[in-house]
DODO-166963 format. One record per residue (C-alpha): residue number from 0; residue in one letter; z, x, y. Coordinates in steps of 0.2 Angstrom, whole numbers, plus 5000, padded with zeros to 4 digits. Example, Ala and Ser with C-alpha at 12.3 -4.5 7.8 and 13.67 -1.06 7.14 Angstrom:
[0 'A' [5039 5062 4978]]
[1 'S' [5036 5068 4995]]
end
This chain:
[0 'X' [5393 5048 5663]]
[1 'X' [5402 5061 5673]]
[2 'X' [5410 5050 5685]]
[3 'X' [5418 5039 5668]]
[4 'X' [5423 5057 5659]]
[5 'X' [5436 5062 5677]]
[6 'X' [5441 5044 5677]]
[7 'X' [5444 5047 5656]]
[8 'X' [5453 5063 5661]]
[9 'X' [5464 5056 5674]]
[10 'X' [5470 5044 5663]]
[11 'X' [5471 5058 5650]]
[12 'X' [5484 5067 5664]]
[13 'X' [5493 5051 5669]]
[14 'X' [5496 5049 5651]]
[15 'X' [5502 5064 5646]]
[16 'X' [5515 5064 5662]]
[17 'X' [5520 5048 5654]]
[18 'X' [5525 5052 5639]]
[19 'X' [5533 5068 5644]]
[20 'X' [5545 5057 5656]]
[21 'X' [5549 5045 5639]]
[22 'X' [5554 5060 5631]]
[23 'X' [5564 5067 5642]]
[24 'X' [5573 5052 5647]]
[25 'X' [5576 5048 5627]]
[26 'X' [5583 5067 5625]]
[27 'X' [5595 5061 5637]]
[28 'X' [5600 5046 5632]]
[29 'X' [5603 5055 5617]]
[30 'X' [5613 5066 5623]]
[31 'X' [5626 5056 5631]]
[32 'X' [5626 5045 5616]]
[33 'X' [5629 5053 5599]]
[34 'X' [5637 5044 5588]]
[35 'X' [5652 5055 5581]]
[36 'X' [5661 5058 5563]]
[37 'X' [5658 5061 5545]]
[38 'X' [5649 5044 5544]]
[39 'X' [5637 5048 5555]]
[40 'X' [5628 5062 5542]]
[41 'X' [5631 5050 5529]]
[42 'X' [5615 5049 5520]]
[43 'X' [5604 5060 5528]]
[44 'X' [5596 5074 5514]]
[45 'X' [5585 5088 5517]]
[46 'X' [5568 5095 5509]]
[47 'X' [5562 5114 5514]]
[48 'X' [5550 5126 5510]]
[49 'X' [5546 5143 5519]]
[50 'X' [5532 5156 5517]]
[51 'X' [5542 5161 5500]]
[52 'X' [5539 5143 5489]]
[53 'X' [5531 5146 5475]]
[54 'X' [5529 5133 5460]]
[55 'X' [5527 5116 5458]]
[56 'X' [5545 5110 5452]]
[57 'X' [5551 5107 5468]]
[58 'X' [5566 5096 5466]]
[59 'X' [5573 5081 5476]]
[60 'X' [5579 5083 5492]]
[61 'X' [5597 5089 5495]]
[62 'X' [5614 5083 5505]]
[63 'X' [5614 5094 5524]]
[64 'X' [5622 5107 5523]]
[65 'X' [5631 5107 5537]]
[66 'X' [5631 5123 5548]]
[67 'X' [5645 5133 5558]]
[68 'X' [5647 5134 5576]]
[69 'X' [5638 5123 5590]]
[70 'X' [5619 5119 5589]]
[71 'X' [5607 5129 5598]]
[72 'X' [5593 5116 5599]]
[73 'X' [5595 5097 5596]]
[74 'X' [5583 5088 5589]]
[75 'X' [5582 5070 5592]]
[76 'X' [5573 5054 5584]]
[77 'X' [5569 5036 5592]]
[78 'X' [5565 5024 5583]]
[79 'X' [5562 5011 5598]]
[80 'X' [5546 5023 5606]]
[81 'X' [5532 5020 5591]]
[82 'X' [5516 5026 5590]]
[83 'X' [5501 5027 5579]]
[84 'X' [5501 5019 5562]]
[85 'X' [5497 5033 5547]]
[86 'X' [5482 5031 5535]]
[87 'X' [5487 5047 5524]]
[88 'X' [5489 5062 5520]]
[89 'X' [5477 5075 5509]]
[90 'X' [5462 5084 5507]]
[91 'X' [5443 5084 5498]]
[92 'X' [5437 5083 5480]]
[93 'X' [5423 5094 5484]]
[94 'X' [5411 5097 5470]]
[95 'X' [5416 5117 5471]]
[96 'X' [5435 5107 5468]]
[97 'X' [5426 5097 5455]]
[98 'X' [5421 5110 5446]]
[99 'X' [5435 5121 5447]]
[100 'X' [5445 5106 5441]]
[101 'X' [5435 5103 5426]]
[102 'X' [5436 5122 5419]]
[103 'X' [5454 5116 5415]]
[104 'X' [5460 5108 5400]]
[105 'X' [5463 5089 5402]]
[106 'X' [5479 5088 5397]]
[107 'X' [5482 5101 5411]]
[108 'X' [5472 5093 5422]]
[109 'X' [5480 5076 5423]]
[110 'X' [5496 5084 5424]]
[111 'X' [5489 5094 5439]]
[112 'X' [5480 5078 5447]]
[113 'X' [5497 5067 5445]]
[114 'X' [5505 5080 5454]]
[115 'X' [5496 5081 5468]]
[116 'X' [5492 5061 5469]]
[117 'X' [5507 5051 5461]]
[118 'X' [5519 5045 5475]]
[119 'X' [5533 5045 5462]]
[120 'X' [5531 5061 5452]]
[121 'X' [5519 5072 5466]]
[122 'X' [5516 5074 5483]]
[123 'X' [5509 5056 5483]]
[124 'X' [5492 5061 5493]]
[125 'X' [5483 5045 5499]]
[126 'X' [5468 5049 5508]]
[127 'X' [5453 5060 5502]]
[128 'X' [5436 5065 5512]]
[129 'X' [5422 5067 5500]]
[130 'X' [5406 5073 5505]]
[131 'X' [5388 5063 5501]]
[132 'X' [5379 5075 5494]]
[133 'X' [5381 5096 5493]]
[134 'X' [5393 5104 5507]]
[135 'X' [5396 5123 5510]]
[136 'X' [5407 5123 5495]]
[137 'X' [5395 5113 5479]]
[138 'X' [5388 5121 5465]]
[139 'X' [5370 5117 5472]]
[140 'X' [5361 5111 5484]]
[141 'X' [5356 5093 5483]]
[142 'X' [5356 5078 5492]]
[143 'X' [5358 5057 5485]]
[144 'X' [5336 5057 5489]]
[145 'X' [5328 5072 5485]]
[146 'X' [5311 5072 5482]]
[147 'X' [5296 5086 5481]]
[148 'X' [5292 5096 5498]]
[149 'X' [5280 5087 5511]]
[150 'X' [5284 5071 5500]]
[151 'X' [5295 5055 5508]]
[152 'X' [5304 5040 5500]]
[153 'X' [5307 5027 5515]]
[154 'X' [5310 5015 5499]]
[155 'X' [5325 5024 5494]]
[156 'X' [5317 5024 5475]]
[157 'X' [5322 5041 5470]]
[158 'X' [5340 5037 5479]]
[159 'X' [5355 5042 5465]]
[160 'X' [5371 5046 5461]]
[161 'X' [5369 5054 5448]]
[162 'X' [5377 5070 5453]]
[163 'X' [5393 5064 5454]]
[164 'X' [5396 5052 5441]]
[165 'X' [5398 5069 5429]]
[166 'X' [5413 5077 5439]]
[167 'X' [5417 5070 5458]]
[168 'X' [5419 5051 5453]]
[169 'X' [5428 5053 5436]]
[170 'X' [5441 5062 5449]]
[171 'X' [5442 5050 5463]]
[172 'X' [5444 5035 5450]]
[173 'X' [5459 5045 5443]]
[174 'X' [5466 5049 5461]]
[175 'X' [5466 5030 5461]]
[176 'X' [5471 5026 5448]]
[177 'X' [5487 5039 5452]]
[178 'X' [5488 5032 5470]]
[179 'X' [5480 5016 5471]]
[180 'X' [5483 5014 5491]]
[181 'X' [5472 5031 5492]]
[182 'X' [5457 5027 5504]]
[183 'X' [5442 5038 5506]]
[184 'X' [5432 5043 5520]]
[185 'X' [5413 5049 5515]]
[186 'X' [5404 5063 5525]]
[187 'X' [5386 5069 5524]]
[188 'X' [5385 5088 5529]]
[189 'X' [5365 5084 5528]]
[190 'X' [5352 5069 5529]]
[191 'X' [5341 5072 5515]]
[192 'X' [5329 5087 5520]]
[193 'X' [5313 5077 5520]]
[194 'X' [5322 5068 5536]]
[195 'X' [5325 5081 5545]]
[196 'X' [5314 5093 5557]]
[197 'X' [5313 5108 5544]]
[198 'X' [5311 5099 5529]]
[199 'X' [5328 5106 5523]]
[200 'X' [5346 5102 5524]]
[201 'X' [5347 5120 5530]]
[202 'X' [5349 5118 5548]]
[203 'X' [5338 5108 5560]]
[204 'X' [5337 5092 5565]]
[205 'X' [5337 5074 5562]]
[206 'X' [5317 5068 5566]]
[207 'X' [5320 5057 5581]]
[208 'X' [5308 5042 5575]]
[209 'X' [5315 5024 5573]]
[210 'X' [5308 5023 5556]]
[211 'X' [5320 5038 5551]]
[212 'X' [5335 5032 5561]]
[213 'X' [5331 5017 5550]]
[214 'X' [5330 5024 5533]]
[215 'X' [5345 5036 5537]]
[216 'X' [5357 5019 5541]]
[217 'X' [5351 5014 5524]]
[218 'X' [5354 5028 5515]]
[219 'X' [5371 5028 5518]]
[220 'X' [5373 5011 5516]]
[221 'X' [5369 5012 5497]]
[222 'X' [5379 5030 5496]]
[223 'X' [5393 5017 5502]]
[224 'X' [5389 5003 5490]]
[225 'X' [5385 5014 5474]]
[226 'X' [5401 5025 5475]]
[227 'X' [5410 5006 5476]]
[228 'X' [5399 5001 5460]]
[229 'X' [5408 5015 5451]]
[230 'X' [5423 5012 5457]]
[231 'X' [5427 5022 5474]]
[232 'X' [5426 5008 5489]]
[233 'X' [5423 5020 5504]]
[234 'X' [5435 5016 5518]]
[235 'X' [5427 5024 5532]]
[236 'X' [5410 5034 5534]]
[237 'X' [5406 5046 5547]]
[238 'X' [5387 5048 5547]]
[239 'X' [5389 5069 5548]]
[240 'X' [5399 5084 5547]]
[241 'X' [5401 5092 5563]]
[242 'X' [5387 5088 5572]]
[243 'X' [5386 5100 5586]]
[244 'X' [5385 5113 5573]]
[245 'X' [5367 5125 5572]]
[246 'X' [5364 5141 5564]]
[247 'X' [5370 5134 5548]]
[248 'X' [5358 5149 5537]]
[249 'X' [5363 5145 5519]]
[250 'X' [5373 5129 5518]]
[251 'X' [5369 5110 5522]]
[252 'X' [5371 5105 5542]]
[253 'X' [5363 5094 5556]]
[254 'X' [5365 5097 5571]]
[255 'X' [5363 5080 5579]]
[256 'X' [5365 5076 5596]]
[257 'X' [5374 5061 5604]]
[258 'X' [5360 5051 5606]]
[259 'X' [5353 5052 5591]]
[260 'X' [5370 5051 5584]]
[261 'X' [5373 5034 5591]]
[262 'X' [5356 5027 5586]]
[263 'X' [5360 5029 5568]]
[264 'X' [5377 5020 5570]]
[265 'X' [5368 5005 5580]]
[266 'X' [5359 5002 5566]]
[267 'X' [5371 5009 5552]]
[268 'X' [5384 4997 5559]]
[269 'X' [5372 4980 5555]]
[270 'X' [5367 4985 5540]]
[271 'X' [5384 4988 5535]]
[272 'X' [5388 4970 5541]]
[273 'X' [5376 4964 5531]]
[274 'X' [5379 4972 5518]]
[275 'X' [5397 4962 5515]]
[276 'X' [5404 4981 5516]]
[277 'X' [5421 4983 5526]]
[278 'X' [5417 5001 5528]]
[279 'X' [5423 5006 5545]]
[280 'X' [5412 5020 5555]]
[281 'X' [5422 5035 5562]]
[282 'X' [5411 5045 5575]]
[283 'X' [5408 5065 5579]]
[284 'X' [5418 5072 5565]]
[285 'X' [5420 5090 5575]]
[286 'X' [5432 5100 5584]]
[287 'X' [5445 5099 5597]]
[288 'X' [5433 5109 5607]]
[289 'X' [5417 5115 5604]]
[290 'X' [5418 5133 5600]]
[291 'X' [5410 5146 5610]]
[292 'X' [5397 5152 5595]]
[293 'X' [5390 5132 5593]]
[294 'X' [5389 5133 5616]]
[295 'X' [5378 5149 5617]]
[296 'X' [5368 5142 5600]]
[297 'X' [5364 5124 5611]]
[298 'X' [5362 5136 5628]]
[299 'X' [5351 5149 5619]]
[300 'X' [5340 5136 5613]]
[301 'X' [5339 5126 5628]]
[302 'X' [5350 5113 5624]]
[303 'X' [5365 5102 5633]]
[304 'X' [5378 5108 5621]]
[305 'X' [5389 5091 5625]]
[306 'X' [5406 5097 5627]]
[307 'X' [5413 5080 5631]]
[308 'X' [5402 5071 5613]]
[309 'X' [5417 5062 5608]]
[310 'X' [5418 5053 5626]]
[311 'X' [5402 5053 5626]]
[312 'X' [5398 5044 5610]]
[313 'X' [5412 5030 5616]]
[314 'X' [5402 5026 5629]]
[315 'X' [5388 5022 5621]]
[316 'X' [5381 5003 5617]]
[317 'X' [5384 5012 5598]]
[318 'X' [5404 5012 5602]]
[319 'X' [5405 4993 5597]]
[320 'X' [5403 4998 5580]]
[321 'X' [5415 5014 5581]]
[322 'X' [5432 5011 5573]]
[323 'X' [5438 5028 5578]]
[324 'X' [5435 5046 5580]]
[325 'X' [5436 5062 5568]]
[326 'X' [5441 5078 5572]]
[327 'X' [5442 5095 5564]]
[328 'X' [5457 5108 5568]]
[329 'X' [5445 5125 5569]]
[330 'X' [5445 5127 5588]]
[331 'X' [5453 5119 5603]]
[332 'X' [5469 5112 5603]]
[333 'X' [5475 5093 5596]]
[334 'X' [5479 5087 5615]]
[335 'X' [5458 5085 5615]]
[336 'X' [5464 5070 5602]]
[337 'X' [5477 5060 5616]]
[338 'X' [5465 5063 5630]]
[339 'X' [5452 5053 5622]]
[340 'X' [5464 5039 5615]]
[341 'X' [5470 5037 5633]]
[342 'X' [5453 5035 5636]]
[343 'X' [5450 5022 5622]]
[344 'X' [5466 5016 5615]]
[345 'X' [5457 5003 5606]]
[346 'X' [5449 5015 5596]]
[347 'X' [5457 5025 5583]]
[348 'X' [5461 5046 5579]]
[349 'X' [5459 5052 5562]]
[350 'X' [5461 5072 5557]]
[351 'X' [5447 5072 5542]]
[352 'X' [5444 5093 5539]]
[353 'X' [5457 5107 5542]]
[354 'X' [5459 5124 5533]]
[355 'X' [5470 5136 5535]]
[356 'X' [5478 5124 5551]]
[357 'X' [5497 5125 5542]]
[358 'X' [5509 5115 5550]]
[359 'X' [5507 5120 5568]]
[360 'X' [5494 5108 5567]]
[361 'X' [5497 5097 5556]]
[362 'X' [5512 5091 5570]]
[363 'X' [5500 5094 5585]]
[364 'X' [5489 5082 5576]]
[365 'X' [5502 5072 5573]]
[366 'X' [5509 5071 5589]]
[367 'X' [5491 5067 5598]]
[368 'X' [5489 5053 5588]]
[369 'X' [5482 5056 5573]]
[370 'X' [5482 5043 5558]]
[371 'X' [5477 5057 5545]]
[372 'X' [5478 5076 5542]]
[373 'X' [5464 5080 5528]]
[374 'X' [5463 5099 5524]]
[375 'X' [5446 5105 5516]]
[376 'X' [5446 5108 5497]]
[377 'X' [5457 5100 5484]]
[378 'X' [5455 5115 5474]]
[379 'X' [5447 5133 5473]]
[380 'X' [5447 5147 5460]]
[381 'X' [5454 5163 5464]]
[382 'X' [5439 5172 5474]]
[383 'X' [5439 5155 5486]]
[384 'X' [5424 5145 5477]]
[385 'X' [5413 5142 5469]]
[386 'X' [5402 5136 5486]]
[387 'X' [5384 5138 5494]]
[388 'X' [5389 5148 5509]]
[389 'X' [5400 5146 5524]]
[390 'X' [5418 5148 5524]]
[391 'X' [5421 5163 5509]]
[392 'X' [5440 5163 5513]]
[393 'X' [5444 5145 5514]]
[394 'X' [5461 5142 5502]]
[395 'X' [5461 5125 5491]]
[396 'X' [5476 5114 5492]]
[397 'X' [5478 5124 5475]]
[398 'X' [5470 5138 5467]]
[399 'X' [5466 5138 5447]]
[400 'X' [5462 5153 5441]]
[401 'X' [5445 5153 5433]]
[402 'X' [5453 5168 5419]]
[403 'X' [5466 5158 5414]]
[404 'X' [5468 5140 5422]]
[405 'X' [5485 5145 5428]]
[406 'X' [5488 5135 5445]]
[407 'X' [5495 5142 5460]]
[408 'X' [5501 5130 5475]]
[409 'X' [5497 5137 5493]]
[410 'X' [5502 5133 5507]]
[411 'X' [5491 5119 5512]]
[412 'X' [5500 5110 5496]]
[413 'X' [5518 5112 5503]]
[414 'X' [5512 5107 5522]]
[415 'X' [5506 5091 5517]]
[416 'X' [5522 5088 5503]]
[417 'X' [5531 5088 5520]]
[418 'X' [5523 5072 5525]]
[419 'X' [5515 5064 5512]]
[420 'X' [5530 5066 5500]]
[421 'X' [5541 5055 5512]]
[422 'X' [5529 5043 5522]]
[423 'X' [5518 5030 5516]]
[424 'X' [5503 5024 5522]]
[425 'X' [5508 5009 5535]]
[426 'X' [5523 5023 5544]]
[427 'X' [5524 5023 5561]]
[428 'X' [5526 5038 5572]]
[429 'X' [5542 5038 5581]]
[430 'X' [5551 5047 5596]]
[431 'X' [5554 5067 5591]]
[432 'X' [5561 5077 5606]]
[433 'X' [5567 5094 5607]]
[434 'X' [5581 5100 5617]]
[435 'X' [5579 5119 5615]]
[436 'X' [5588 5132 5623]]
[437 'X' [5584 5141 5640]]
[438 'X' [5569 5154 5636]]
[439 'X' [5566 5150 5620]]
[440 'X' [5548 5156 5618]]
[441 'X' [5547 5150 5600]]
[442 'X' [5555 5131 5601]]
[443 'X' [5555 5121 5585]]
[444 'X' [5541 5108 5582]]
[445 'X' [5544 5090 5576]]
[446 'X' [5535 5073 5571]]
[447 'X' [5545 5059 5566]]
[448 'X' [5540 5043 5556]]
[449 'X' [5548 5024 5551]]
[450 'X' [5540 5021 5534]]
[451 'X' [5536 5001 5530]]
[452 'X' [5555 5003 5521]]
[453 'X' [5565 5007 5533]]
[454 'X' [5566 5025 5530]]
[455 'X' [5563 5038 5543]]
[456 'X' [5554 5054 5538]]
[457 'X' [5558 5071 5552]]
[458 'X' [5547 5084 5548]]
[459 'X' [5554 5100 5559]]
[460 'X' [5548 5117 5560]]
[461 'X' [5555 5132 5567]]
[462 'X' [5538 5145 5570]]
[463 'X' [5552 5157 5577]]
[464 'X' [5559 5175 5568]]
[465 'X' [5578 5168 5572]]
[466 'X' [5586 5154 5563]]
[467 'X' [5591 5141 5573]]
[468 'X' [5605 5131 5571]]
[469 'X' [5600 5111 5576]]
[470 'X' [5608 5096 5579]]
[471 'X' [5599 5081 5573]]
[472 'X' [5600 5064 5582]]
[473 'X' [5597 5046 5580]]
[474 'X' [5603 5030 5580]]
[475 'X' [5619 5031 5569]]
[476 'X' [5615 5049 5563]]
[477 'X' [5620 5064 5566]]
[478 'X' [5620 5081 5559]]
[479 'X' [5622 5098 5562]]
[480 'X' [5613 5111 5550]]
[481 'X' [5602 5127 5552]]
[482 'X' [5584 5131 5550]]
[483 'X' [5580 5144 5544]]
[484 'X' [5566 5156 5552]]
[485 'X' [5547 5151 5547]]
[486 'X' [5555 5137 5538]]
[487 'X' [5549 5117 5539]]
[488 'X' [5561 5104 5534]]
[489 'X' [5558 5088 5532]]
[490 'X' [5575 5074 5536]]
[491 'X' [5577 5059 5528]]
[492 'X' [5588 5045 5529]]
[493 'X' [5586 5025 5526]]
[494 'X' [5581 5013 5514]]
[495 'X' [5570 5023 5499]]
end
């Protein structure tokens, strides 16, 4: 195994030395080849928020307006080096979300829930992650197969949705009804407890018998098929929340290792088959990196803490049934994500849980080849919750206040409007280069997209305290204009 990960990394290095010469051969190219005159901005509009949006009424984006004097940084787009396809953008309709959600008034509510998921009138989110069963952030603790302590059910008989047909799936048929190219990825944080070591879905371990690999697979089969019965198709299903996770004292986890891992999927795969399901498994669902807490958890306890699962996992015989991989923002750095697709091209990247990541992230995620970029709650009340345990600072998408319903948008909202407000799902990732100037230490950021239309999307972002006046170049476009400091700005121009 450790032979195939430094061939994976070399591959990872040669890649990266790649790419870096494409982008600075199409920087300049560029340069010598701007296309000059008012014609060239024609067109082009503008969308921008800073760390001072507030509300929901944002309008529709604005003409340039062109800035004085020469550009300090240019900024250029090609449309001829294309990446990744996208999925979506979005987050999760946790049932802490749920719940908050349903305080409301439903007048208010809808009109919340088309602003967040109408691609016409809102941000137009198309991708959700919806756990199977209670997360660190649900009103209780409960799984789809809970039965009495020292009791099993390898027939499934007490299996049930029933949880979520009050709240979650009255949500997620609306969502779809609002969007309906919206696609869902399912999570468990937690077998049921009477599979697991501890008889809770507290902590511990998966019981490393065939018989519970078995009912595990089938488990999540009919999670899959009885979400689609109330209609919620499940698009892809990950078979648990960041499993190199322990030490999880009052909220559901697993910590499961990569060979136990991959003998669920060899037999979840299968039994999706022959289920007529076209559920697509994702595998891992963790970090960039694994953080330093989970290593000295997995050392302390004697364990191999697997610091290359994803690769790992890939190379297993369970990889024939592995669409892709997940990955969470929390630690690490998004370049993990374009090592291992130069490892595995065939094989897809998919951003499923961020908080707090903004849009740093959200373009370094991009940029490594990520098809989504799902931040964590939908929504939260004012004191971040309700939830189990776990995260007590985590910011929803929005925040409804439990006194008064009144909604506040945060700035997970206005990070994701920058995407999902301008691409569709089916864009492509295009060439985005920089050109800053010499010791700049705080460069702008950009990702670039051509959506199915035509249109191209630039989202840009300037992390520095200086505005900085850019030029923005491509193929029969060019503009001049300033961005302000802290601000993201997201270009269009094209067919709409």
């Amino acid at each position: 195994m450790t032979r195939s990960i430094t061939t994976d990394r070399r591959r990872a290095t040669a890649l990266a030395a790649g790419c870096a010469l494409l982008t600075v051969l199409a920087t300049t190219q560029a340069a010598g080849a701007r296309t000059q005159g008012a014609d060239a901005a024609a067109g082009v509009r503008q969308w921008a928020t800073d760390a001072r949006t507030t509300g929901a009424q944002l309008g529709a984006p604005a003409a340039v307006t062109p800035a004085s004097g020469p550009a300090d940084t240019t900024v250029h787009v090609d449309p001829a080096l294309r990446f990744q396809k996208l999925t979506g953008f979005g987050a999760s309709i946790t049932d802490s979300s749920a719940a908050v959600l349903y305080r409301m008034d439903k007048r208010e509510r809808d009109a919340l829930m088309k602003q967040l998921f109408s691609p016409g009138q809102g941000n137009g989110f198309s991708m959700l992650r919806q756990p199977l069963g209670a997360s660190d952030f649900a009103t209780a603790l409960y799984s789809f197969d809970d039965v009495p302590a020292g009791q099993t059910d390898f027939g499934l008989k007490h299996f049930s949705v029933a949880h979520d047909r009050a709240q979650i799936l009255p949500l997620l048929r609306q969502a779809k009804a609002l969007n309906p190219r919206l696609q869902i990825i399912a999570s468990p944080w937690s077998p049921p407890g009477w599979m697991k070591t501890n008889g809770s879905m507290i902590d511990g371990k998966l019981i490393d018998d065939p018989k519970i690999y078995d009912v595990y697979a089938r488990y999540l089969v009919k999670s899959v098929q009885a979400y689609a019965a109330a209609g919620v198709p499940v698009d892809y299903l990950t078979v648990q929340n960041e499993p190199q996770a322990l030490l999880r004292a009052d909220y559901p986890g697993t910590d499961l290792p990569v060979a136990q891992q991959a003998k669920v999927i060899e037999r979840l795969g299968p039994a999706l088959k022959a289920a007529g399901l076209r559920t697509k498994i994702l595998g891992f669902d963790h970090n960039w990196a694994e953080h330093p807490f989970d290593v000295k958890a997995h050392v302390d306890a004697g364990e191999d803490p697997e610091l290359t699962y994803p690769f790992d996992l890939l190379n297993s015989r369970a990889a024939k049934w592995i669409s892709g991989t997940a990955y969470h923002c929390y630690y690490g750095d998004p370049s993990a994500q374009t090592a291992l697709k130069a490892s595995f091209p065939g094989k897809d990247i998919f951003e499923t849980e961020c908080s707090g990541g903004g849009i740093t992230r959200t373009i370094g995620a991009m940029n490594s080849w990520s098809r989504s970029m799902i931040f964590w709650n939908l929504a939260l009340d004012e004191k971040h919750g309700p939830h189990t345990g776990g995260c007590t600072g985590c910011d929803g998408t929005v925040t409804v206040d439990s006194t008064d319903r009144s909604v506040r948008y945060n700035t997970n909202y206005y990070t994701l409007a920058h995407f999902s407000r301008f691409t569709r799902p089916g864009a492509v990732r295009i060439g985005a280069s920089v050109a800053a100037p010499e010791g700049d230490t705080a460069p702008l950021q950009a990702s670039a997209f051509t959506n199915p239309d035509g249109s191209t999307a630039l989202v840009v972002y300037n992390p520095g305290t200086a505005a900085r006046t850019t030029a923005v170049t491509a193929p029969g476009v060019q503009v001049t204009t300033e961005v302000a400091a802290g601000a993201t700005v997201t270009y269009t121009w094209g067919r709409r």
